[in-house]
Structure formats: structure tokens, C-alpha cells
C-alpha positions as CSV (number, residue, x, y, z in Angstrom):
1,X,-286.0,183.5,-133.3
2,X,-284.8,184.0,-137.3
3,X,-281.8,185.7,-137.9
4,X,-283.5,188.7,-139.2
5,X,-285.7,189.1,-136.0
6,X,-282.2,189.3,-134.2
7,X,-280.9,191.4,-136.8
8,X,-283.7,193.6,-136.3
9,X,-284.0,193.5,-132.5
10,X,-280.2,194.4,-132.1
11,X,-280.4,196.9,-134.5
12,X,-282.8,199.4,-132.3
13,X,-281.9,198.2,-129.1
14,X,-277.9,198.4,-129.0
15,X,-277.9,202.0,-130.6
16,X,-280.7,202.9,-128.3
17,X,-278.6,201.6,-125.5
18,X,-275.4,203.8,-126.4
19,X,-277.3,206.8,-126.9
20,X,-278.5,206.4,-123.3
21,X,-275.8,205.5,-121.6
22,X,-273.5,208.2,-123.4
23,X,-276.3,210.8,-122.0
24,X,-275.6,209.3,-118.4
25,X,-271.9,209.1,-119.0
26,X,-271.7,212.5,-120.7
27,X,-274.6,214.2,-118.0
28,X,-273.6,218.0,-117.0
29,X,-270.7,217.9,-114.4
30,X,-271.6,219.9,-110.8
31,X,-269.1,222.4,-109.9
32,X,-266.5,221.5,-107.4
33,X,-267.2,217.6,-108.2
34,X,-263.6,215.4,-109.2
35,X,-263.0,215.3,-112.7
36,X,-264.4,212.6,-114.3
37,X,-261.9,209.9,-115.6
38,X,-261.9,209.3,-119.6
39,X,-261.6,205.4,-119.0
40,X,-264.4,205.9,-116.2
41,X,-266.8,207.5,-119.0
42,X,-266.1,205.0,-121.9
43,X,-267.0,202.2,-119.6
44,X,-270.2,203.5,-118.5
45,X,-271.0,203.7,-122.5
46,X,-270.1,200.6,-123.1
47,X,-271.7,198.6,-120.0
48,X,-275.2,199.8,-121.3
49,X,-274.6,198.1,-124.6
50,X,-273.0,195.1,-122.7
51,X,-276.2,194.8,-120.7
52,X,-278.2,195.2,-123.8
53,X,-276.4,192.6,-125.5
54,X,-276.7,190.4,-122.2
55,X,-280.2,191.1,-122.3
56,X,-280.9,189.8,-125.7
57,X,-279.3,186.9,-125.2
58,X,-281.0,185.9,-122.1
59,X,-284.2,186.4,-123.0
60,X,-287.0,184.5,-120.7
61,X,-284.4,182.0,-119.8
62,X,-284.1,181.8,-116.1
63,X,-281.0,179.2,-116.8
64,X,-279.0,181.3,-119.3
65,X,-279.4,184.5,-116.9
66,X,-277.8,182.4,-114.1
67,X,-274.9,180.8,-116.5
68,X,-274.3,185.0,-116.8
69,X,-274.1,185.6,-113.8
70,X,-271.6,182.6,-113.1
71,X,-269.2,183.6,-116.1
72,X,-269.4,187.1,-115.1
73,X,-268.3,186.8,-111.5
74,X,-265.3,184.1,-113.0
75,X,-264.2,187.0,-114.9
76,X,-264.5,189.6,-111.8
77,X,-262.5,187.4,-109.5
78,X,-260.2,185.8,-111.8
79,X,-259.0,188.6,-113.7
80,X,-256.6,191.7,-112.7
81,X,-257.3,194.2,-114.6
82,X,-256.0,198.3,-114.4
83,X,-258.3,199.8,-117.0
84,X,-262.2,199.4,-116.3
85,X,-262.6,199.5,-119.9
86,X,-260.7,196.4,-120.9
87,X,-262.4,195.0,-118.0
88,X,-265.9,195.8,-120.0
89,X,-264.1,194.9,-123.1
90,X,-263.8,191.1,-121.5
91,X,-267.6,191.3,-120.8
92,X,-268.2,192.3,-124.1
93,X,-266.5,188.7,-124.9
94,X,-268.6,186.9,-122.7
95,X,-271.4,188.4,-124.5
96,X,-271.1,187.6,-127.5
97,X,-269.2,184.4,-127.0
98,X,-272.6,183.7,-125.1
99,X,-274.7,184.2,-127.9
100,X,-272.6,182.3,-130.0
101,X,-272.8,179.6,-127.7
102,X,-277.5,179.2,-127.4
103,X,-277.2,179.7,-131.1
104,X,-278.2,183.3,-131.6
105,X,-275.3,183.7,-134.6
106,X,-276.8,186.7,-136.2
107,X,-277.0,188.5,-133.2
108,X,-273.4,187.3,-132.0
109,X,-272.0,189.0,-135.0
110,X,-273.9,192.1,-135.5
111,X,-273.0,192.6,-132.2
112,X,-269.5,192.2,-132.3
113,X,-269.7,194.6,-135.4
114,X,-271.2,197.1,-133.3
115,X,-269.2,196.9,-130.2
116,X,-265.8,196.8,-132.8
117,X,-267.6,200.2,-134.3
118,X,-268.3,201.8,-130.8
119,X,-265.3,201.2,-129.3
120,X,-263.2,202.5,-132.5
121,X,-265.2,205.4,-132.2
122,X,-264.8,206.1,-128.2
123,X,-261.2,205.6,-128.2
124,X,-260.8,208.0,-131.0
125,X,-261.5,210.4,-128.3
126,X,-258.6,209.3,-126.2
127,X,-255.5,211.9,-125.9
128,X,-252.7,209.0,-125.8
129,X,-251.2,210.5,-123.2
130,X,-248.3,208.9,-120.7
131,X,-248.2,210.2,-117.0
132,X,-244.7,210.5,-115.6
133,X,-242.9,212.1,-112.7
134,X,-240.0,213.6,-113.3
135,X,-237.2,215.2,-110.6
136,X,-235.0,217.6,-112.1
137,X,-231.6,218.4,-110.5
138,X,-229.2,221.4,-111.5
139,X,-227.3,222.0,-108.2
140,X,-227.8,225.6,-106.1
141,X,-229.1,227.1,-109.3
142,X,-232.0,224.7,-109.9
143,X,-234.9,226.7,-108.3
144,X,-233.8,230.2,-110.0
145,X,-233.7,227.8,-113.4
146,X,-237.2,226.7,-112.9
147,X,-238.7,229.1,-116.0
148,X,-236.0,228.0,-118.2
149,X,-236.9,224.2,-117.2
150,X,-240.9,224.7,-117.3
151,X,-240.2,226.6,-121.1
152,X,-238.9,223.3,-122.2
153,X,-241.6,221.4,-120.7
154,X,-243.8,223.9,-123.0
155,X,-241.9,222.9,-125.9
156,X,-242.0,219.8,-125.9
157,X,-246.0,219.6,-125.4
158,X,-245.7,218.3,-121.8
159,X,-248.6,218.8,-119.2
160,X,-246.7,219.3,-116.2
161,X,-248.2,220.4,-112.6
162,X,-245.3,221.2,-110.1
163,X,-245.0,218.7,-107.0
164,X,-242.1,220.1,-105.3
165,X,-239.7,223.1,-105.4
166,X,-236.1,223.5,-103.6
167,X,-233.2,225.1,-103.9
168,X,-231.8,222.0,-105.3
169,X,-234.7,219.7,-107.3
170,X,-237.6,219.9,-109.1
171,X,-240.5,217.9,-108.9
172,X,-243.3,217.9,-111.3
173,X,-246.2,215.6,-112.9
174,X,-246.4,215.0,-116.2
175,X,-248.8,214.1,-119.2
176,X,-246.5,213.3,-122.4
177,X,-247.9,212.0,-125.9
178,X,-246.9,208.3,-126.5
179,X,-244.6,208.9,-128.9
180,X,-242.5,211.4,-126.7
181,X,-239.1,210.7,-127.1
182,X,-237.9,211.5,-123.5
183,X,-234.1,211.6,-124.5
184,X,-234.8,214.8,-126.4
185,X,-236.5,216.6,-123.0
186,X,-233.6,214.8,-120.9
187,X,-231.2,216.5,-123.0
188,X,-232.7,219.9,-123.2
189,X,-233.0,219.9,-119.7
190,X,-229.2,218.5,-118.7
191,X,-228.1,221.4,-121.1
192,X,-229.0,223.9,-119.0
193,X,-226.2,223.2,-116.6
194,X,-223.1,223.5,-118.7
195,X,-220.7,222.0,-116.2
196,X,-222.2,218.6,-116.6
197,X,-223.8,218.0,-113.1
198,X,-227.7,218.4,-113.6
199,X,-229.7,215.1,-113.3
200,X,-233.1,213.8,-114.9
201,X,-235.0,210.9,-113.3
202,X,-238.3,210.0,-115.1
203,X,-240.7,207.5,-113.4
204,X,-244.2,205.7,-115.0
205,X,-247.0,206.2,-113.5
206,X,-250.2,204.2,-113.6
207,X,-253.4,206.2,-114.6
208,X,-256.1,205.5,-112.0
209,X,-259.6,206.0,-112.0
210,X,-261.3,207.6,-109.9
């Protein structure tokens, strides 16, 4: 195949593909179903065009589909990964690295273009958002302090969902922009005790999809 065939080929099918799989990603949500996960909902998008890539590449050919097949369980077993989407992003290496590899140049770089374009444009839509827990201690007075403490939770943009309440501590779950500085919140919140004794404790957590 010329490289304008490819050109050509990848040029409907790859947009076709993300239209499609952003309608199945993107489909009307059932009431009372769990909130779909952003990474969950990017990776969907981007495994159509992976497969349409994968697609074009193997063609008729009964050996390359089984070299896929081999690379792509290599990657599954070898690789750790948190995020499904970077684990789709290393897919979308294999893909093109494949193409590269039988020859089909053209269609190896228009279709990293494209992936380098649809992924720019999916993580625009990302929040950039941390998730912490965070324990709050300001001796007997902590649970009648509670609005004071969730006000400055406001302030400072935090998404917070309260885990625990006692006389004594705080507990909530947090979602804070990645450019938080969490010394500011820390000593916001420590000034609300003006003898010295209140205590902060922030822990990372990981995101999780679902």
C-alpha cells in the first residue's frame, strides 16, 4: 500500500473510531449506577483508536495479528501500571512502533499525530486534582470548630467529604488542585487554636478506578 492509501485509510478510520468510542464512553449514565471514573472514560476513547490503529496494521496478515497479540500480553504482564490510561498510552506505542516496524511509515506517523492530538485534547478535560485525607486535631473544642475548619476548606477550593467526627478529630477526604500549597491550609487551620496544640496530618491517596 502507498503512502497516500495509508494516509487516506487512517484519515476516516481513526476519527471514525474516536467518534464511536467517545459515544460509548460518553453514553447516558442510569440513575443510581457508580460514577464513572475520568481515567476509566479516556481509556475507553482511546482503546477504539488503538484497535483501529492495530487494525490497520494487521491487515490480512494472520502472522502480524499473532506478533500483537504476543507484544500486547508482554506489556499486560510485565508492566505495573495505576492509570488505565497510561496503560493504553503504552499500547498506543506498540501500535505504532508496529507499523513502523512492516513498513507502514505513513501510517505510523499520521497516527502518532493523531493519538498526540486526541490525547492533548482528552486530558484537557482533566481537573488536576490531588486526593488527600486529612485528620484535623484542636483538643475538646475540635468538633464545635468544625464550621470554622470546613469554611477554610471552602477557601482554599478543597472538595472535602467528612469521614469522621469526634469530640477531638476530624476526618475528612479531600480533592485539592495540584498546585495547592498545603502549608497555607495547614496554617489556617493550626490558627484556629491559639494555644498552639492543634495538629494537621495530610496523607496521599491513590485515585482508583472503578
Amino acid at each position: 500500500m502507498t503512502a497516500p492509501a495509508e494516509i487516506m485509510e487512517a484519515l476516516v478510520r481513526l476519527p471514525l473510531a474516536a467518534v464511536l468510542g467517545t459515544a460509548l464512553a460518553l453514553r447516558p449514565q442510569r440513575k443510581g449506577t457508580p460514577t464513572r471514573m475520568p481515567a476509566v472514560v479516556q481509556t475507553q476513547i482511546l482503546l477504539s483508536v488503538v484497535g483501529a490503529i492495530i487494525m490497520l496494521v494487521v491487515g490480512a496478515s494472520l502472522a502480524r495479528a499473532f506478533g500483537i497479540v504476543g507484544a500486547a500480553n508482554l506489556i499486560r504482564y510485565r508492566s505495573k501500571i495505576d492509570d488505565p490510561k497510561d496503560a493504553v498510552v503504552m499500547l498506543c506505542a506498540l501500535a505504532v512502533g508496529l507499523a513502523s516496524g512492516v513498513g507502514l511509515l505513513a501510517l505510523a506517523v499520521f497516527s502518532t499525530v493523531f493519538l498526540v492530538i486526541a490525547l492533548g485534547i482528552i486530558e484537557s478535560f482533566e481537573k488536576g486534582l490531588t486526593k488527600f485525607g486529612i485528620t484535623i486535631k484542636i483538643g475538646a473544642r475540635t468538633d464545635e470548630l468544625r464550621p470554622r475548619v470546613e469554611a477554610i476548606l471552602r477557601r482554599y477550593k478543597l472538595k472535602y467529604e467528612l469521614c469522621a467526627s469526634a469530640d477531638e478529630a476530624l476526618s475528612y477526604d479531600v480533592a485539592a488542585p495540584f498546585d495547592l500549597e498545603r502549608s497555607r491550609v495547614t496554617d489556617a487551620l493550626l490558627r484556629l487554636d491559639p494555644e498552639g496544640h492543634a495538629a494537621v496530618d495530610w496523607s496521599e491517596k491513590k485515585n482508583k478506578a472503578k
